[in-house]
C-alpha positions as CSV (number, residue, x, y, z in Angstrom):
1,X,-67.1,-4.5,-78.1
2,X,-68.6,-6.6,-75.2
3,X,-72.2,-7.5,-74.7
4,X,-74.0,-8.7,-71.8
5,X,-77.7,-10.3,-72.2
6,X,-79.9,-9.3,-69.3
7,X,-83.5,-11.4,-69.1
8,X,-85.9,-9.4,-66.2
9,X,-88.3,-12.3,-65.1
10,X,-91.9,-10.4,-64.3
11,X,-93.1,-13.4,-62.9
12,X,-96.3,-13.8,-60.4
13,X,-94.9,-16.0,-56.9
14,X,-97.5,-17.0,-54.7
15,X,-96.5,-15.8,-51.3
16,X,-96.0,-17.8,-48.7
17,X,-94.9,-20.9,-51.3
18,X,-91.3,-20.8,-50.7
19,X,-90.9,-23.9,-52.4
20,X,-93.1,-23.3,-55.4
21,X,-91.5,-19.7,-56.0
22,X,-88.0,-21.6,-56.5
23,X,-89.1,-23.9,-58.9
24,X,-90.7,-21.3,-60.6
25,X,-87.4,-19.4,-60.6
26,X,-84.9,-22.5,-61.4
27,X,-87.7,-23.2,-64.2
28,X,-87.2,-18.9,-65.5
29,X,-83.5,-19.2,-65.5
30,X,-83.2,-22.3,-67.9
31,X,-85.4,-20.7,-69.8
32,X,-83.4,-17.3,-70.2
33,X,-80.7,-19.5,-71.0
34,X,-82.2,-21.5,-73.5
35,X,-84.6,-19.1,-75.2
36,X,-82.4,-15.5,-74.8
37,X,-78.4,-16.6,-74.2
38,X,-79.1,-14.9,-71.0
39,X,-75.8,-13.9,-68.7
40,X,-78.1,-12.4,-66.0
41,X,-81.6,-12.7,-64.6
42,X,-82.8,-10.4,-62.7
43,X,-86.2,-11.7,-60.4
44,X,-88.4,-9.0,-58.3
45,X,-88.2,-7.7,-55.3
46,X,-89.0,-10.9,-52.6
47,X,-89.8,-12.9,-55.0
48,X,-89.1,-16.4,-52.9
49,X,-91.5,-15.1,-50.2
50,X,-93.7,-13.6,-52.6
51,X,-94.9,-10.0,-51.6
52,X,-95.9,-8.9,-49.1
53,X,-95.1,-11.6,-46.4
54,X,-96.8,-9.8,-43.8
55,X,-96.9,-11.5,-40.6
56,X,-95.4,-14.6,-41.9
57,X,-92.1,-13.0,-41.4
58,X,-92.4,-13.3,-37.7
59,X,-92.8,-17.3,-38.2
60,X,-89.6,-18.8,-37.0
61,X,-89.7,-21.5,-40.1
62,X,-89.6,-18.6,-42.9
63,X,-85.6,-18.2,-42.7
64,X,-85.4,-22.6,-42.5
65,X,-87.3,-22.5,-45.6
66,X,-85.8,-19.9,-47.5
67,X,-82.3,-21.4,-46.5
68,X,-83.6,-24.7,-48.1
69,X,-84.9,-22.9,-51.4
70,X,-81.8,-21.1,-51.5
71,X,-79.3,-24.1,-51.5
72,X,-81.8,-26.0,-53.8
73,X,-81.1,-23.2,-56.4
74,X,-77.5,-23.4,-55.8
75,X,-77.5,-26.6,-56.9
76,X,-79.9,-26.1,-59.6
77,X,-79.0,-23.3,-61.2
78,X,-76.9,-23.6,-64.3
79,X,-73.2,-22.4,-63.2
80,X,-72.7,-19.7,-65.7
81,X,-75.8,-17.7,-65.3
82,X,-75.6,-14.7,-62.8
83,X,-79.1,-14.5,-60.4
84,X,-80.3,-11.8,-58.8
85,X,-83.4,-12.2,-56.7
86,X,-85.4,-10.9,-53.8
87,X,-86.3,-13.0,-50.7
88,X,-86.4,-11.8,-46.9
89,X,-83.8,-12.7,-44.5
90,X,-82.5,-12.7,-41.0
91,X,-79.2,-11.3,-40.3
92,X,-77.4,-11.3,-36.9
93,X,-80.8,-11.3,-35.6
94,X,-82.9,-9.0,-37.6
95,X,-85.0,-9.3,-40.6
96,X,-84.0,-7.4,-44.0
97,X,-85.5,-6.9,-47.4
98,X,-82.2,-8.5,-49.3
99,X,-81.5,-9.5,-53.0
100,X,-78.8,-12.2,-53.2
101,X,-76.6,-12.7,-55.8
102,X,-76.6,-16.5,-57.3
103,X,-73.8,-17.4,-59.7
104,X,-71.4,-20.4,-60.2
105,X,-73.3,-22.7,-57.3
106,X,-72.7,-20.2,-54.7
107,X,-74.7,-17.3,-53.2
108,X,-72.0,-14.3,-53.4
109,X,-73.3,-11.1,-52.2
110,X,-76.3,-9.6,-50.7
111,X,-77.9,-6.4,-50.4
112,X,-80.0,-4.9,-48.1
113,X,-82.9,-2.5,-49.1
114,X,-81.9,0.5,-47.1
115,X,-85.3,2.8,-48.1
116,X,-88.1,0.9,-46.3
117,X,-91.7,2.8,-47.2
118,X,-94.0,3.0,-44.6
119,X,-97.1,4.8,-46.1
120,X,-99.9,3.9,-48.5
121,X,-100.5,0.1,-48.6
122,X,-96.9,-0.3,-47.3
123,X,-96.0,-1.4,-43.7
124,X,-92.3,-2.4,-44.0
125,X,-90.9,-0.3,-41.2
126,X,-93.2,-3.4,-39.1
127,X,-90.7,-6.0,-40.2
128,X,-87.7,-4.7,-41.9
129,X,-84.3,-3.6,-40.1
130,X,-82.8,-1.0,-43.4
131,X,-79.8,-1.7,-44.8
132,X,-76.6,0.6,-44.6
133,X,-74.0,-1.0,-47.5
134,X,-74.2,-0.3,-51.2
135,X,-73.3,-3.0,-53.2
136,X,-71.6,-3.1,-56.7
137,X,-70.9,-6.2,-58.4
138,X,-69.1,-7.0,-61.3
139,X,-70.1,-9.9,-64.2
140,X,-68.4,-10.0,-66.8
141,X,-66.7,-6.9,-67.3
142,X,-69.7,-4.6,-66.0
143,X,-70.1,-3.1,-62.5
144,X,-73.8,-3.8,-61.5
145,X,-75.5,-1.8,-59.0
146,X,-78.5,-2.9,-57.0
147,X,-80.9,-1.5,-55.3
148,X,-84.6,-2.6,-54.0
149,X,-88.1,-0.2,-55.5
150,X,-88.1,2.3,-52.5
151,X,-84.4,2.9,-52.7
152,X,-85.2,4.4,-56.5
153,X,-88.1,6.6,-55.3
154,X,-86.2,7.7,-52.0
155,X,-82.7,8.3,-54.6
156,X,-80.0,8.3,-52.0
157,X,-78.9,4.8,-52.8
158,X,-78.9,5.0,-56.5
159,X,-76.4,8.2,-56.0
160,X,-74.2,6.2,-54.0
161,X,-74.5,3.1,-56.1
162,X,-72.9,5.6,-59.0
163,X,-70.5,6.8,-56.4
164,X,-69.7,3.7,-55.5
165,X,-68.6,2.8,-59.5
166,X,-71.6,1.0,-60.7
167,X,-72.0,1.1,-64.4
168,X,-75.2,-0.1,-64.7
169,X,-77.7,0.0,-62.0
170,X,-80.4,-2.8,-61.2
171,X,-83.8,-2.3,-59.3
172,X,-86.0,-5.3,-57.6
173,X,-89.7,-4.2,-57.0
174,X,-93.3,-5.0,-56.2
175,X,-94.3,-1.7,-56.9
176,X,-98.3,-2.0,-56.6
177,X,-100.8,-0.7,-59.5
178,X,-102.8,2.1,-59.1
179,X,-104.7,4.8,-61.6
180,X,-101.1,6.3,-63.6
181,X,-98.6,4.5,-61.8
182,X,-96.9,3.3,-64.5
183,X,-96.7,6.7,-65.8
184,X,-95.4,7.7,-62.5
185,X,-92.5,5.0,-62.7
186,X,-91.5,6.1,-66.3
187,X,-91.3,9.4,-64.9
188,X,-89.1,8.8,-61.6
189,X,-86.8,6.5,-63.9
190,X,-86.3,9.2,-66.7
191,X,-85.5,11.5,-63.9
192,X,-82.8,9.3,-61.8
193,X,-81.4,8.0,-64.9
194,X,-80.3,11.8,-66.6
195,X,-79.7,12.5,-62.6
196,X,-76.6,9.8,-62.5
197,X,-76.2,9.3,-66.3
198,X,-76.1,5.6,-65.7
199,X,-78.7,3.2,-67.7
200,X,-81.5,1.6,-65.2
201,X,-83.0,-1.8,-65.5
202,X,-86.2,-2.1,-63.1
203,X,-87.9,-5.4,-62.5
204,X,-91.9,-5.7,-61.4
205,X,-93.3,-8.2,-60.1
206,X,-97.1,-9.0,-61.6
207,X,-100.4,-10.8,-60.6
208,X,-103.1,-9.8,-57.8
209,X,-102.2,-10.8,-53.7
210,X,-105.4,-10.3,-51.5
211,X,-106.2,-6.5,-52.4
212,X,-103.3,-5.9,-54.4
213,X,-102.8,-6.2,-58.3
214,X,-99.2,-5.9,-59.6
215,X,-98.9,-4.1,-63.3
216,X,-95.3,-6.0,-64.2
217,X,-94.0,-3.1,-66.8
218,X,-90.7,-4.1,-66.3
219,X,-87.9,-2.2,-68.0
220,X,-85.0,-0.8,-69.1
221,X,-83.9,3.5,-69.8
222,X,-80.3,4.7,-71.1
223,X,-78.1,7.5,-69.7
224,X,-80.9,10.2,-71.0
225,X,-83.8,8.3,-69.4
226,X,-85.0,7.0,-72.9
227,X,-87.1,4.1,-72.9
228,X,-84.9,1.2,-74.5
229,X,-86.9,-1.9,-73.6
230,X,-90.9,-2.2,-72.5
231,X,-92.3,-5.6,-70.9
232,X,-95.7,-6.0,-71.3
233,X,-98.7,-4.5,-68.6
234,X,-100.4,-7.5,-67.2
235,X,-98.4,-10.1,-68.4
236,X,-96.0,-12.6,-66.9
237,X,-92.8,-14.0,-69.0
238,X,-89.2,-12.9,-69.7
239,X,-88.3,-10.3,-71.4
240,X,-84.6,-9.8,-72.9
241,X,-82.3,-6.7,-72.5
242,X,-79.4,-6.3,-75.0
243,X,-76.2,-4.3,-73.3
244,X,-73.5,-3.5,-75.4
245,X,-69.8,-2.0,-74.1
246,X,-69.0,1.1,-75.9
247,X,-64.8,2.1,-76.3
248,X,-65.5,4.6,-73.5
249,X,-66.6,1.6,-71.0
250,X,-70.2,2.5,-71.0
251,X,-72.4,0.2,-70.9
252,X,-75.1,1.0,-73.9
253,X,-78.9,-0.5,-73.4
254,X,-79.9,-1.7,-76.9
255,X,-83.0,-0.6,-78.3
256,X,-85.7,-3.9,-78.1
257,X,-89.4,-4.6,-77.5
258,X,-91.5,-1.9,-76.2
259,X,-95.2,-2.8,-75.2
260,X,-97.5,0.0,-77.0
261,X,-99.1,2.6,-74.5
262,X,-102.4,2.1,-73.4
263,X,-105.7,3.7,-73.1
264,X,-106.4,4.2,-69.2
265,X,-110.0,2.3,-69.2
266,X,-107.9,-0.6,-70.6
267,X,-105.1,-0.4,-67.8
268,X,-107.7,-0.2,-64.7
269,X,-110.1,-3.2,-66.6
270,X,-107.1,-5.4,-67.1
271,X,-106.0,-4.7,-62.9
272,X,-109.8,-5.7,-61.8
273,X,-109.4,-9.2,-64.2
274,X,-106.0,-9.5,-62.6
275,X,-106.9,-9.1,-58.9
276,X,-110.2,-11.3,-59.4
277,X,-108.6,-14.2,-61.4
278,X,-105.5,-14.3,-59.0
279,X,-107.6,-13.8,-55.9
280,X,-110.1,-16.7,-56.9
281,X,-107.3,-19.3,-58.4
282,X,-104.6,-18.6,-55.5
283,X,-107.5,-19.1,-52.9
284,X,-108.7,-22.3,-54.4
285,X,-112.3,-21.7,-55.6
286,X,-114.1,-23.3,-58.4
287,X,-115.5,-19.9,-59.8
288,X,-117.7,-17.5,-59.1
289,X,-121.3,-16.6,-58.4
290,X,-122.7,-13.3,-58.2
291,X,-126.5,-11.6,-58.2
292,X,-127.3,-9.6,-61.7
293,X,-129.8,-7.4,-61.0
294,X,-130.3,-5.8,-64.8
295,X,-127.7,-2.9,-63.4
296,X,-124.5,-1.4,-64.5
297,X,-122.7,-2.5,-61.2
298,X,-123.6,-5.9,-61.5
299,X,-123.4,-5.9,-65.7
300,X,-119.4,-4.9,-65.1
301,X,-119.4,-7.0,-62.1
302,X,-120.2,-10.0,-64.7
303,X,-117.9,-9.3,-67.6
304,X,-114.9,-9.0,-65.7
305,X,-115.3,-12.3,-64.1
306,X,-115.6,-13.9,-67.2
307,X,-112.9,-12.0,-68.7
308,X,-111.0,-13.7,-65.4
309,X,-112.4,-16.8,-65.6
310,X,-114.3,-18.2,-68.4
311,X,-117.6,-18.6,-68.9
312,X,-118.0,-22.4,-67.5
313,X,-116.7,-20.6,-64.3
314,X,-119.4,-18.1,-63.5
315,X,-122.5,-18.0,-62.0
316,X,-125.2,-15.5,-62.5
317,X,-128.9,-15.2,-60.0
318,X,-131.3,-12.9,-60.9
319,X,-133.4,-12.8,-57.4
320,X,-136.6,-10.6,-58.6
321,X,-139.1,-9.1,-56.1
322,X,-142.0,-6.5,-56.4
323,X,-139.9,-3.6,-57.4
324,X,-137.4,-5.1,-60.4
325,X,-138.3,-3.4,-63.8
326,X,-139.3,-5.5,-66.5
327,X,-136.2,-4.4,-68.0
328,X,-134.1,-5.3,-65.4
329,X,-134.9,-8.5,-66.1
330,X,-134.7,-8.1,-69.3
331,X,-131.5,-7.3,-69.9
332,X,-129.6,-9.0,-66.9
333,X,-131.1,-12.5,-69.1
334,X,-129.8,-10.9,-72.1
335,X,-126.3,-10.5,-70.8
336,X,-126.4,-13.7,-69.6
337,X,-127.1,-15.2,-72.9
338,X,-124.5,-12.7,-73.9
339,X,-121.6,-13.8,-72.2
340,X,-122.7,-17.5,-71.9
341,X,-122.6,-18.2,-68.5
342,X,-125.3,-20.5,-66.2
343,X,-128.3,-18.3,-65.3
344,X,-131.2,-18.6,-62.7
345,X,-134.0,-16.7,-61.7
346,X,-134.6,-17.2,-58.3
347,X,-137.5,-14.8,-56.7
348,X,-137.5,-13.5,-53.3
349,X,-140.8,-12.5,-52.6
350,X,-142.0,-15.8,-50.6
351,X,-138.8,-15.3,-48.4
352,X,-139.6,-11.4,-47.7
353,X,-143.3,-12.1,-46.9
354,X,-141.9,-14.9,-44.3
355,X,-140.2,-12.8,-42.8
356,X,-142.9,-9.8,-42.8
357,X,-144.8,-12.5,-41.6
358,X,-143.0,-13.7,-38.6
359,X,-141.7,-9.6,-37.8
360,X,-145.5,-8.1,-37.9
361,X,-146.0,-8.1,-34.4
362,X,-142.8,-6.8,-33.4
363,X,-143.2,-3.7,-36.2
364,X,-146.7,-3.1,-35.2
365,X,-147.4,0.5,-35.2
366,X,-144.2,1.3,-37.4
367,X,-144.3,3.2,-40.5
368,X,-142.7,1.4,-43.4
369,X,-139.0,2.4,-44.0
370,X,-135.1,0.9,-45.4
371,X,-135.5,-1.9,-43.1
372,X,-138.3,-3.5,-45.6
373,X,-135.6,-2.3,-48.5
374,X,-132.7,-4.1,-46.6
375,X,-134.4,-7.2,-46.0
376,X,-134.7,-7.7,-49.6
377,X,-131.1,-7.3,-49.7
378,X,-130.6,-10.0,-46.9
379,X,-133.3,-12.2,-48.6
380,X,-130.8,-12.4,-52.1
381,X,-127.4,-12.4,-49.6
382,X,-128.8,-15.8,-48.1
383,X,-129.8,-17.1,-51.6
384,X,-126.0,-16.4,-52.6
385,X,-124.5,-17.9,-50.0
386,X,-125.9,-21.0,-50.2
387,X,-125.0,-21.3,-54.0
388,X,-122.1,-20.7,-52.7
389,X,-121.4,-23.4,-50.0
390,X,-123.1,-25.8,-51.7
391,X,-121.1,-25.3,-55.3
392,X,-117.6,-24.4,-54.0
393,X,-118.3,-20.7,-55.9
394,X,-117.1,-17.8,-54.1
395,X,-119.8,-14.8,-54.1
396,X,-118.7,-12.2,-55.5
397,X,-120.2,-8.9,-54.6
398,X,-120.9,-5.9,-56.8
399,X,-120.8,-2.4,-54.9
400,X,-118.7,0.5,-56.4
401,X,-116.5,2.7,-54.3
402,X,-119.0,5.3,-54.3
403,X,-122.0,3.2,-52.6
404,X,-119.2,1.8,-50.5
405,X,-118.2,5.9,-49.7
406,X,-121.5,7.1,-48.4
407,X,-122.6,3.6,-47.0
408,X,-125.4,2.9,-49.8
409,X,-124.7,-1.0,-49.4
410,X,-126.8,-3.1,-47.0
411,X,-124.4,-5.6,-44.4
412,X,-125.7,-9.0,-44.6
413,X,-127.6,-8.1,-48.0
414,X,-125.7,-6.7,-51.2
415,X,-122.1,-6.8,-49.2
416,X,-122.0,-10.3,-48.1
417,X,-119.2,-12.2,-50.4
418,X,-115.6,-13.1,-50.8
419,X,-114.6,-10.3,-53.2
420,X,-115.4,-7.2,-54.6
421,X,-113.8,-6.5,-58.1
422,X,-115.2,-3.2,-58.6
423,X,-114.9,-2.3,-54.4
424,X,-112.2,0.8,-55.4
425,X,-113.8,1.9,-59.0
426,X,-116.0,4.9,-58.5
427,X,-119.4,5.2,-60.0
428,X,-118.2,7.5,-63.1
429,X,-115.7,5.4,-64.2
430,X,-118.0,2.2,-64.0
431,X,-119.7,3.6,-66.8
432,X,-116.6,4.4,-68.7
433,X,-115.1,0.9,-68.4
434,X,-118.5,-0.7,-69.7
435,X,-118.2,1.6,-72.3
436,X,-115.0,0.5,-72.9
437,X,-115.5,-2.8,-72.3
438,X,-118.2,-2.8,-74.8
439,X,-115.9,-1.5,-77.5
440,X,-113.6,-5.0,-77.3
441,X,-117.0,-7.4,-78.1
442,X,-120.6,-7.1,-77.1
443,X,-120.5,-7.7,-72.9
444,X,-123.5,-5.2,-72.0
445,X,-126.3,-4.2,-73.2
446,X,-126.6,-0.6,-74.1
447,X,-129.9,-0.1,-72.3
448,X,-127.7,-1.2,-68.8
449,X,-125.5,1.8,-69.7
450,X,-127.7,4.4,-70.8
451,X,-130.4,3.7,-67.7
452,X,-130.7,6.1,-64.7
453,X,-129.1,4.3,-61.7
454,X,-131.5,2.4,-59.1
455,X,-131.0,-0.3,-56.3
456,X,-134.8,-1.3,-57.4
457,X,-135.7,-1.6,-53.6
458,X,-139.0,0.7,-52.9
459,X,-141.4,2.1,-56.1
460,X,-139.6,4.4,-58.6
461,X,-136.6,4.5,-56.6
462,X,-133.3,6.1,-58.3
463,X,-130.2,7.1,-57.1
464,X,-130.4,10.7,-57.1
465,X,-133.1,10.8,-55.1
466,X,-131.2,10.8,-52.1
467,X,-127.5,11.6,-53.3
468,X,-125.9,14.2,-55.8
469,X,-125.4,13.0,-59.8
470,X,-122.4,10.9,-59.6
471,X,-120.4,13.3,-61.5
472,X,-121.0,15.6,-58.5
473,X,-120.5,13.1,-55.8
474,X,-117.6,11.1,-57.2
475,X,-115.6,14.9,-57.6
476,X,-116.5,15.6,-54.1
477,X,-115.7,11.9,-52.8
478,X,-112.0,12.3,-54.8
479,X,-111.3,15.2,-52.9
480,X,-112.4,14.0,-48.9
481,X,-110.8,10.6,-49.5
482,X,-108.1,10.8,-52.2
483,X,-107.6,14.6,-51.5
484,X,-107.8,14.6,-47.6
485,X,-109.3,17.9,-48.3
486,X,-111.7,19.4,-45.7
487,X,-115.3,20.5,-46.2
488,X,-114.6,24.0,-46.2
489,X,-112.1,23.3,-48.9
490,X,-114.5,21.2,-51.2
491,X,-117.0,24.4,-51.2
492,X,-114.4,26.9,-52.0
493,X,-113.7,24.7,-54.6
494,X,-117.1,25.4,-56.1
495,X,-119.8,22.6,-54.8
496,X,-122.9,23.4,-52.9
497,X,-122.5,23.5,-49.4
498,X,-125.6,21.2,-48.5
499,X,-124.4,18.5,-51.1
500,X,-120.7,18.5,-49.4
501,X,-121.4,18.2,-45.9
502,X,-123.8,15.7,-46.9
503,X,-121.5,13.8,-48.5
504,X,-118.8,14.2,-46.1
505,X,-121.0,12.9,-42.7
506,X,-122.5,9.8,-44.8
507,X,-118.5,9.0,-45.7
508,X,-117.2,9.1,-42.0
509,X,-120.5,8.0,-40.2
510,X,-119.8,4.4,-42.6
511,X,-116.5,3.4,-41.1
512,X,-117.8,0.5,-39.4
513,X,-119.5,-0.5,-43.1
514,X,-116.5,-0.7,-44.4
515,X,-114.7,-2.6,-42.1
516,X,-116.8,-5.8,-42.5
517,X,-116.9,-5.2,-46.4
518,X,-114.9,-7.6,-48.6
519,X,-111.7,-6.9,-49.8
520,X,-111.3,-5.6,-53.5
521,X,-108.9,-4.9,-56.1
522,X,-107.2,-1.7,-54.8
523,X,-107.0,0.8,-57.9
524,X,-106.5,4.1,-56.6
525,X,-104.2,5.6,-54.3
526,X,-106.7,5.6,-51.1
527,X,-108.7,2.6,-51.3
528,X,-110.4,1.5,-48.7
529,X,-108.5,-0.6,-46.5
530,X,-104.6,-0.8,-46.7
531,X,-104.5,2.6,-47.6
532,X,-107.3,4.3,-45.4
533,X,-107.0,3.6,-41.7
534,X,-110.0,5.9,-39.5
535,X,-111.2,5.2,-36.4
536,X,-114.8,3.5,-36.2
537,X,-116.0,5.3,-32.9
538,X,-115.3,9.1,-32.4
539,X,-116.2,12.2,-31.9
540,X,-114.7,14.1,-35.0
541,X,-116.9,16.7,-36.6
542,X,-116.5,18.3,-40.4
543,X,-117.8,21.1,-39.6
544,X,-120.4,23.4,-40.9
């Protein structure tokens, strides 16, 4: 019997560091030959670019570069070691999604992602020409069939991979994370493995690019779809896949390491520590500072960035005025204390009476209103972005995608930063990832938790005083944005009418909010952004 070691490399390349992203890929394959015996090493899909390029596949140096990384691994790479790995490239004139095959000092064959997905957070159609050939390669006795992430979901190419008299097929991808995506890929792989009875091997990419947070997961299924080998969710390394040549010429996955499942508050917890820690280390930034107002926003807010970036990296400003609770500043101290980070109390009162001060002639004869609330806001945003200039410490703001929904965020206040972990996490499961979160060591108090939400900006003030319970408005909000579904829909659903068309005329009227909001981790299947694309100005009406 033959066998045939396989290493899938879930690495994180930065993009745009052609350079970098081959030394980190020389670096893998001497180490899958060192550490595993490895006869092939598979790399995700443009991993020498890093994903997605974007517009820096219309500079005329990207194909220079990539030539250059491409001969340096040539002459790098050790000669009896097959590579398989992802990089853009112009062809007779157009641009194409390609993984090249590396073996023996010379780059053999090349294939051409031929599904290119235009929808979601994907714009490839922009770029990409899609390829027409199948390729099937054969190492060492087995007939390897590749194909690039949308090819697998689309399933044409796989089928005529397996017409084509591949044995064992191999899929490159940057397949982005969202709430049960990796379920979703264990599904489609099951189903397209029993489909052409031939064993899969699918390599992710991992780490967080601007909004985008990459799970890894990579893997391998047999003939029936079984899961064989599991790399781990949220970590980068190399992971080994055994292959074994029956008498019948089939090429038999061997049973290996297969990460345990896990609970979904841990999933979406690790992809917000992801995208922050990427997001701040790729970008350059010392750490992170951030206003702690004693809420559950800003609690969650806190402990993720530590969990990103250590304690010694973060930044917490408690900016008091008339209105924050006794406990508020209570417990955003304790947490602080909690988590060990460097705490200050600045208050904001002498800026908001300045500015009272200078505007009382101008408001004369006005009743009081949210423009005293926002200038609070605006007094704290100022406070933060001087930390921030002054320290090297990007701010980092602390709105959930429900606030950010209905436009309960103040521009130039509460939304003035660099990132926003929490930006795509509704309110609901806020709560249950500080409960979770709780459950791994003490990171908020329980008081945080169990108090009724409040910005803290006018006497009394809570939440539901002008919107539904979040269990009520985060259902409705998952149906308008995640749904598409109309009004009418929502109350045949079972919601009050006044609540929904509420709801629904705070969510489109807050376009332009959105627009100037920071970028965030994008968890769901609509974020905000990307994924989401609605005209500021119109005339579009839900209906009533």
């Amino acid at each position: 019997m033959q066998d045939l070691t396989l290493v899938m490399a879930q690495l994180d390349p930065l993009v745009g560091d052609i350079p970098g992203n081959a030394a980190r890929a020389i670096e893998a394959v001497r180490e899958a030959r060192i550490e595993h015996g490895a006869d092939i090493v598979v790399f995700p899909e443009l991993f020498l670019s890093g994903y997605p390029p974007e517009d820096l596949l219309l500079r005329p140096s990207m194909e220079t570069r990539l030539r250059e990384a491409r001969a340096l691994m040539a002459s790098k790479v050790a000669s009896d070691v097959l590579v398989i790995i992802g990089y853009p490239g112009v062809r007779e004139g157009r641009c194409y999604n390609l993984a090249g095959l590396l073996y023996n000092g010379q780059w053999e064959a090349e294939y051409a992602k031929q599904a290119l997905p235009n929808y979601q957070v994907f714009d490839e159609q922009r770029y990409f020409t899609p390829g027409t050939e199948t390729l099937v390669y054969e190492h060492k006795g087995a007939k390897l069939g590749i194909v690039i992430c949308e090819d697998l979901w689309d399933g044409a190419p796989v089928r005529a991979a397996k017409e084509a008299g591949a044995e064992v097929l191999i899929t490159l991808n940057a397949s982005p994370y969202h709430q049960d995506k990796p379920t979703e890929r264990l599904s489609l792989l099951e189903q397209h493995a029993q489909d052409v009875n031939r064993p899969i091997v699918y390599v992710n990419t991992i780490g967080g690019q601007d909004e985008l947070v990459f799970d890894g997961g990579s893997c391998c299924v047999n003939t029936s779809g079984e899961l064989q080998v599991l790399a781990p969710y949220w970590q980068a390394g190399l992971m080994p896949v055994q292959f074994l040549q029956t008498s019948a010429r089939v090429w038999e996955p061997q049973a290996g390491e297969i990460d345990p499942e896990v609970e979904p508050e841990e999933s979406l917890y690790c992809a917000l520590v992801t995208g922050l820690r990427d997001y701040v280390n790729k970008s350059g930034f010392e750490g992170v500072v951030l206003g702690l107002s004693g809420g559950i926003d800003s609690a969650l807010s806190l402990a993720i960035a530590v969990d990103a970036l250590g304690p010694q990296r973060v930044q917490a400003v408690m900016m008091p005025y008339h209105y924050t609770a006794d406990i508020s500043k209570q417990d955003a101290a304790e947490q602080a204390k909690m988590l060990g980070v460097h705490y200050e109390i600045m208050p904001i009162e002498p800026m908001v009476e300045a500015f009272m001060g200078t505007l009382a002639e101008s408001f004369a004869g006005t009743e009081r209103d949210t423009t005293e609330e926002n200038l609070q806001s605006r007094c704290r945003g100022v406070l933060l972005m001087a930390i921030s200039n002054k320290k090297g410490l990007m701010v980092l703001t602390t709105g959930n995608k429900s606030e950010m929904a209905v436009g309960y965020a103040t521009l130039y206040g509460d939304m003035v930063g660099g990132f926003n972990a929490i930006k795509d996490v509704y309110k609901t499961w806020v709560y249950r990832l500080a409960r979770w979160r709780n459950t791994q060591s003490p990171a908020i108090p329980e008081r945080v938790i169990e108090r009724p939400p409040s910005a803290e900006l006018a006497p009394d003030q809570q939440d539901s005083d002008s919107l539904p319970d979040y269990d009520v408005l985060d259902a409705i909000l998952l149906s308008y944005i995640e749904g598409d579904m109309s009004a009418e829909a929502i109350i045949a659903g079972g919601f009050d009418a006044e609540d929904v068309y509420k709801v629904v005329k705070l969510v489109d009227r807050c376009e332009y909010k959105r627009r100037q909001a920071p970028i965030g981790v994008r968890v769901t299947p609509r974020g905000f952004g990307r994924d989401r694309r609605y005209p500021i100005v119109n005339g579009w009406q839900p209906g009533e």
